[in-house]
Backbone as numpy.savetxt, mean C-alpha at the origin, in Angstrom:
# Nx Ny Nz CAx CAy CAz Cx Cy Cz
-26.37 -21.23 -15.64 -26.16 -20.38 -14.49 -26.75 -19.00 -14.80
-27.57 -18.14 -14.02 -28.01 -16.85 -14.16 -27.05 -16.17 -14.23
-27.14 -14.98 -14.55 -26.58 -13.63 -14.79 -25.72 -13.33 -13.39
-26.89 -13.14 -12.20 -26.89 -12.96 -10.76 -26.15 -13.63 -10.64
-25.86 -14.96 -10.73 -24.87 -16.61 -9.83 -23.61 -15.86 -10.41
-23.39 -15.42 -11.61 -22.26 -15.35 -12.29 -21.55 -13.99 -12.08
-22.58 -13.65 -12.13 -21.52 -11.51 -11.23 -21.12 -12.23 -9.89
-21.87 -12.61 -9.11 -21.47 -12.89 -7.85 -20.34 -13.79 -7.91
-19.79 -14.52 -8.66 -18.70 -15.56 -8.66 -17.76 -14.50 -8.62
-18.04 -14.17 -10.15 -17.06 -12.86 -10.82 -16.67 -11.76 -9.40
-17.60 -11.34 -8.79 -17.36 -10.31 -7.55 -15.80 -11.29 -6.56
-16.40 -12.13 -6.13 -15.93 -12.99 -5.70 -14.72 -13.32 -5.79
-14.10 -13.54 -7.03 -12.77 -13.99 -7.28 -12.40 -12.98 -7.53
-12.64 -11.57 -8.07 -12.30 -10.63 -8.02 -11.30 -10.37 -6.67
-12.65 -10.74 -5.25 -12.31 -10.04 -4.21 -10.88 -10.68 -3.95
-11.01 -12.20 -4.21 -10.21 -12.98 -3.83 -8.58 -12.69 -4.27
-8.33 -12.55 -5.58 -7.71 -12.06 -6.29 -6.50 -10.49 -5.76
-7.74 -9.59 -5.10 -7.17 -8.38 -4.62 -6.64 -8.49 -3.08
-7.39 -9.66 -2.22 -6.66 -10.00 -1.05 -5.62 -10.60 -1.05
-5.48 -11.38 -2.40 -4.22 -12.04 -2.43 -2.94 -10.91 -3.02
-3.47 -10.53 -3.65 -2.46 -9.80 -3.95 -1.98 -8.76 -2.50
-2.94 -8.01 -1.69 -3.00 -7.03 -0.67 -1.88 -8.60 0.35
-2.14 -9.48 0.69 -2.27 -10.49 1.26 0.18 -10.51 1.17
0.58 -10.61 -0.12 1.50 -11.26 -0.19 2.26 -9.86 -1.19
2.00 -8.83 -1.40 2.43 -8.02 -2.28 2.11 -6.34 -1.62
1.07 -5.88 -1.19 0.86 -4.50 -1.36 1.14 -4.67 0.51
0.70 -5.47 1.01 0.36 -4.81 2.86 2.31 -5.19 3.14
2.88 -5.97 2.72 4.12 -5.95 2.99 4.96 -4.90 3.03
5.09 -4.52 1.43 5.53 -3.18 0.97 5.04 -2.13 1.94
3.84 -1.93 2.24 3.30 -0.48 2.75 4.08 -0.34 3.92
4.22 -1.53 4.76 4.56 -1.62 6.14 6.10 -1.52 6.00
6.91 -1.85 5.01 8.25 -1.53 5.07 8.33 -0.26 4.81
7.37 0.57 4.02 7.18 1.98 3.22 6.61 2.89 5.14
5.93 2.48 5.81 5.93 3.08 6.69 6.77 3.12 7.50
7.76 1.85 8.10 8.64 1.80 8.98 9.09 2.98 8.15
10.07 2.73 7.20 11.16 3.74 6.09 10.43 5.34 6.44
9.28 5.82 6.22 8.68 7.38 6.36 8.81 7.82 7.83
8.40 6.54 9.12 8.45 7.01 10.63 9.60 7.29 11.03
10.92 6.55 10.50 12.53 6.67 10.43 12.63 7.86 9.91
12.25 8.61 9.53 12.65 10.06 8.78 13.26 10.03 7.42
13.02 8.64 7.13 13.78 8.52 5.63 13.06 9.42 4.43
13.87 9.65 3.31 12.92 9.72 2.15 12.47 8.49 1.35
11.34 8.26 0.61 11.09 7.66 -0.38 12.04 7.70 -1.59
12.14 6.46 -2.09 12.46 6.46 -3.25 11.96 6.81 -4.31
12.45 6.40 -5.84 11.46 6.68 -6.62 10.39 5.49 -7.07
11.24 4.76 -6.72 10.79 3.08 -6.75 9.29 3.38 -5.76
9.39 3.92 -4.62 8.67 3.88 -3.38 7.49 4.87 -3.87
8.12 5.69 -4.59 6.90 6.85 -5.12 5.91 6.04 -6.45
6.76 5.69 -7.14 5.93 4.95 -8.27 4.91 4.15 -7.85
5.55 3.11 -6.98 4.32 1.85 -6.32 3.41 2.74 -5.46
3.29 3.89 -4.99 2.40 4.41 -4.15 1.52 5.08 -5.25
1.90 5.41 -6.45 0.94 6.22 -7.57 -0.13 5.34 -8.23
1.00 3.86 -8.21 0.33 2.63 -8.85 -0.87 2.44 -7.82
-0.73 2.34 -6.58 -1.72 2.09 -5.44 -2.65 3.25 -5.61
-2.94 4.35 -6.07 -3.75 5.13 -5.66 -4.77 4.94 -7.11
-4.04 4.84 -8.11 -4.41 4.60 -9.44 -5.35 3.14 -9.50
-4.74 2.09 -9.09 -5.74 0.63 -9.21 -7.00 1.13 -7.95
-6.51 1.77 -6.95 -7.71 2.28 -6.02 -9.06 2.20 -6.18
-9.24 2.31 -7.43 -10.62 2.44 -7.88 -11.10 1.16 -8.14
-10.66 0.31 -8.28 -10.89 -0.99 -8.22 -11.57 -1.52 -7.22
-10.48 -1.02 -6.41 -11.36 -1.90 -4.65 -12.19 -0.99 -4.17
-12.54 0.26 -4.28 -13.46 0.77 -4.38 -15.21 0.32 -5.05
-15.01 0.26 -6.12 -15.87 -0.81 -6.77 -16.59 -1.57 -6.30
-15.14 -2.76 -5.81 -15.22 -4.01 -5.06 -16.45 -3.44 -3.86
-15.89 -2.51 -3.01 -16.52 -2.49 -1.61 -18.12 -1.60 -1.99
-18.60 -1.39 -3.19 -19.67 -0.60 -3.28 -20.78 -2.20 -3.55
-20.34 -3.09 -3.89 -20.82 -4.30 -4.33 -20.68 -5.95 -3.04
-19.57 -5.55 -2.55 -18.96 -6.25 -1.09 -18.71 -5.51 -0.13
-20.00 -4.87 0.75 -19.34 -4.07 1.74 -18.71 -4.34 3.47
-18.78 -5.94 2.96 -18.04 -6.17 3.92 -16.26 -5.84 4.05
-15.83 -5.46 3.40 -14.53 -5.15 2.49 -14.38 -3.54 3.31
-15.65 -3.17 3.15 -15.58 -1.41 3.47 -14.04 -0.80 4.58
-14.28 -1.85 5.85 -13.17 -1.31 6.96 -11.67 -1.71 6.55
-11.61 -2.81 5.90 -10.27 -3.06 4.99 -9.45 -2.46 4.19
-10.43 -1.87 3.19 -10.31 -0.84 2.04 -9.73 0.67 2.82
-10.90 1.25 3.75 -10.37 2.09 4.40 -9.17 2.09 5.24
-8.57 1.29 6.19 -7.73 0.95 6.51 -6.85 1.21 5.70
-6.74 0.49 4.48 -5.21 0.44 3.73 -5.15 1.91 3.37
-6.16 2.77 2.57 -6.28 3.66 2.00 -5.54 4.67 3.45
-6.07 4.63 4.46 -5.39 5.44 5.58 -4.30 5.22 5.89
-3.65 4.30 5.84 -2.12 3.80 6.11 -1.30 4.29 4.65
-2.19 4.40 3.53 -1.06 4.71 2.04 -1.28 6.27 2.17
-2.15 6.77 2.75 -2.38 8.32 2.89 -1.13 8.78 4.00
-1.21 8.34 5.26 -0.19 8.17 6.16 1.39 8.05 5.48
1.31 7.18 5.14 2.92 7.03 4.54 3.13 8.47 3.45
2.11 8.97 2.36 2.16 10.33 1.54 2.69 11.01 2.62
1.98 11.43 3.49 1.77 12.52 4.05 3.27 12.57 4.93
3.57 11.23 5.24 4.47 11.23 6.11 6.36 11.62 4.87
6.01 11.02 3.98 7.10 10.64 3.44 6.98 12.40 2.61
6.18 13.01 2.28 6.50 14.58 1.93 7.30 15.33 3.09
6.47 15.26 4.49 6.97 15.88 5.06 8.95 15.71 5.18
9.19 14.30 4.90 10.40 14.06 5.56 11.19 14.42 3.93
10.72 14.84 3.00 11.00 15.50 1.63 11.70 16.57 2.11
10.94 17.32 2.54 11.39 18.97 3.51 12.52 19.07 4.20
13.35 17.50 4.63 13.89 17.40 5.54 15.70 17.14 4.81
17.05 17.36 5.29 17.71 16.78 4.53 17.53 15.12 5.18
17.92 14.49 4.12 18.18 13.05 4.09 18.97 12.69 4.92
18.67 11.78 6.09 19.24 11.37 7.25 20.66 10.61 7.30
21.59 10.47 7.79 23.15 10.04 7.58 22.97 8.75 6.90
23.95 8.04 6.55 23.18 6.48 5.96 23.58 5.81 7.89
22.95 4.72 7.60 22.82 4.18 8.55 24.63 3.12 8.29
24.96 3.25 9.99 26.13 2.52 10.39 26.22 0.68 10.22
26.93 0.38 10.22 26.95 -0.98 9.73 28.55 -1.45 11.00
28.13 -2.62 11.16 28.87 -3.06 12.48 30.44 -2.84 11.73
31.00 -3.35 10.46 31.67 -3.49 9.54 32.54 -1.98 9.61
31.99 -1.17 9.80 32.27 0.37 9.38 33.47 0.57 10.19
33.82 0.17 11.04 35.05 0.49 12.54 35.98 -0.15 11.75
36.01 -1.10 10.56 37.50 -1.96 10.12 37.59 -1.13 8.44
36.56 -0.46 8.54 37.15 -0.06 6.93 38.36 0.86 6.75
């Protein structure tokens, strides 16, 4: 097999690899991480760590999309939605921390 056949596999399962993971691991999280920031909640630290981890592997799919640019509107996408949730989840930093939320249970305690 050439050099060429074999980056391109390598690109490939790479890509495959990072959709799966985006697929069943990162787009889940983000979307519970955004509901949680539009609610006025704060982040956790749990919530802060996995967003440092996301900005940090970043460069990865970056990579990916300089070599696969079909990837390009994907990449951007997520990157705007994990920017969104920062931006959103500082501001609500500023804020005090919202009552805890009521539970049907709460009227018999």
């Amino acid at each position: 097999m050439r050099d060429s056949s074999r980056e391109l596999l390598r690109q490939r399962g790479i890509a495959q690899v990072l959709l799966n993971r985006l697929d069943t691991q990162r787009l889940p999280y983000a979307l519970k991480l955004k509901k949680k920031v539009d609610a006025g909640e704060h982040l956790s630290e749990h919530d802060t760590e996995f967003l440092k981890r996301i900005f940090k592997e970043s460069g990865e799919a970056r990579r990916l999309v300089e070599k696969q640019p079909q990837y390009r509107e994907l990449v951007d996408k997520m990157t705007s939605l994990y920017e969104e949730i920062v931006r959103k989840g500082a501001e609500n930093q500023l804020k005090p921390p919202p009552p805890p939320k009521r539970s049907e249970f709460d009227d018999f305690v």
